[in-house]
RODO-2510 file (C-alpha; in nm, 4 decimals, decimal comma):
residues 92
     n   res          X          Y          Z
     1     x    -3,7329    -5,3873    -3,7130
     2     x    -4,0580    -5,3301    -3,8780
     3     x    -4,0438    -5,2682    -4,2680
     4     x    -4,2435    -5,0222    -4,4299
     5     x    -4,4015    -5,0698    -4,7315
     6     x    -4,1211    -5,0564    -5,0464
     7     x    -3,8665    -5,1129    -4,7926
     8     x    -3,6021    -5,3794    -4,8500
     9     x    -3,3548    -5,4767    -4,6142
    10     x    -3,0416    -5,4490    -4,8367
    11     x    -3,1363    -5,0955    -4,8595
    12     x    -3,1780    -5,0446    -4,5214
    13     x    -2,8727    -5,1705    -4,4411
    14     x    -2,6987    -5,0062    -4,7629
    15     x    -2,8453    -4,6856    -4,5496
    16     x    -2,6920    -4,7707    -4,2172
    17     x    -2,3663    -4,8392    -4,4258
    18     x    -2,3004    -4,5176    -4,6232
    19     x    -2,4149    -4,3314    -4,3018
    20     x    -2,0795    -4,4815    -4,1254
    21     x    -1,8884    -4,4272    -4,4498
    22     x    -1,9697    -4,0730    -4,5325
    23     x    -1,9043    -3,9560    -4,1253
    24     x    -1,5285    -4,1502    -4,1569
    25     x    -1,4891    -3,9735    -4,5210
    26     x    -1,5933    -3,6296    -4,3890
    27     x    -1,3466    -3,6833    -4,0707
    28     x    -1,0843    -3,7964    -4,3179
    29     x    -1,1560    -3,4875    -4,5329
    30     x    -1,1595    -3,2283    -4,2619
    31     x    -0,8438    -3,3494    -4,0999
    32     x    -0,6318    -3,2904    -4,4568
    33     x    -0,7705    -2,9160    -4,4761
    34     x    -0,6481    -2,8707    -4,0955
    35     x    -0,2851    -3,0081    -4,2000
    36     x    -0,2868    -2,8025    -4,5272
    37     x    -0,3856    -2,5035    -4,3062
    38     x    -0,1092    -2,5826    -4,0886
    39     x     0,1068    -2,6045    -4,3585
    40     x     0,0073    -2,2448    -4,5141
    41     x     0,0410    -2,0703    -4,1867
    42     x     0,4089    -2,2119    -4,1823
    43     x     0,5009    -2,0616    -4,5121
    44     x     0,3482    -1,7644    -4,4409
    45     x     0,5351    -1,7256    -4,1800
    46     x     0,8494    -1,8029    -4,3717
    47     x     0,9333    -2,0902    -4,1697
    48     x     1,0941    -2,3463    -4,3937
    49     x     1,1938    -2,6045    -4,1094
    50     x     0,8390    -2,5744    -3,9396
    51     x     0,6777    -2,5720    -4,2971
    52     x     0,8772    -2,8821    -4,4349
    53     x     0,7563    -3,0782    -4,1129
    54     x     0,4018    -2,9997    -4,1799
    55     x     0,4731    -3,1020    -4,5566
    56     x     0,5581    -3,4181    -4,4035
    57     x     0,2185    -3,4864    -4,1852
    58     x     0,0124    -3,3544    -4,4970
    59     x     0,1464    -3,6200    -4,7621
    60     x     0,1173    -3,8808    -4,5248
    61     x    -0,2304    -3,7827    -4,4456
    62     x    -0,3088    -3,7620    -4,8404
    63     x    -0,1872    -4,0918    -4,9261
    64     x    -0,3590    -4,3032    -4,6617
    65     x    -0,7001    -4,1214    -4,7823
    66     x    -0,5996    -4,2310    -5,1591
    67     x    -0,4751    -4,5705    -5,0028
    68     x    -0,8231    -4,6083    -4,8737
    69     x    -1,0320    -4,4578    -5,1573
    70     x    -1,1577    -4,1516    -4,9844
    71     x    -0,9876    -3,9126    -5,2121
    72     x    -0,8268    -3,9895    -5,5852
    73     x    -0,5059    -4,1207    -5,6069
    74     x    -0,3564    -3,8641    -5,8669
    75     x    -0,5539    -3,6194    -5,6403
    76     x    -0,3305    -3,6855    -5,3406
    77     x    -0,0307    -3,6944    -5,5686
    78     x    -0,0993    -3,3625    -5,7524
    79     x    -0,1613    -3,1865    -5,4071
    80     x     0,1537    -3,2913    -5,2594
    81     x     0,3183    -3,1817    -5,5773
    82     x     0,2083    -2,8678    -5,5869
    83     x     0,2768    -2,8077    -5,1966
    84     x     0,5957    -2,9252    -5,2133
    85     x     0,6745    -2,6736    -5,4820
    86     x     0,5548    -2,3667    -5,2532
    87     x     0,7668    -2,4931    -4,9921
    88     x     1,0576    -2,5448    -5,2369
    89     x     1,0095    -2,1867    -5,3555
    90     x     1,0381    -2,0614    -4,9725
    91     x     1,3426    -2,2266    -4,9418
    92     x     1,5208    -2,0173    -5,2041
***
């Protein structure tokens, strides 16, 4: 590949490299708001059993984004937290 003036290679392929990065992250990203949707439709519903399931998927999803640096750590853990506390609430 031809460089243009300016151009370094590192950067180029810096380039090529965030491209694949940020198109994993946003998959990663948009599948959590689909489970958390999920999730919100179940306790809506008032289905505990269905709800706790999706509770489930969700917190497994979170933690292999923090495991993997696409989302914070304490991020993951403070969302599960804080479903898991709506879901407790249902269940009373």
């Amino acid at each position: 590949m031809k460089l243009k003036t300016g151009r370094h290679t590192s950067a180029l392929k810096e380039a090529r490299k965030n491209l694949k990065r940020r198109t994993t992250n946003k998959a990663v990203r948009s599948r959590i708001k689909t489970a958390i949707k999920k999730f919100e439709t179940a306790l809506t519903e008032k289905n505990a059993e269905k709800a706790k399931e999706f509770l489930r998927i969700v917190s497994s999803i979170l933690d292999k984004a923090a495991k993997k640096k696409i989302i914070h750590g304490k991020n993951a853990s403070r969302r599960i937290g804080r479903l898991s506390k709506r879901l407790a609430k249902i269940k009373k």
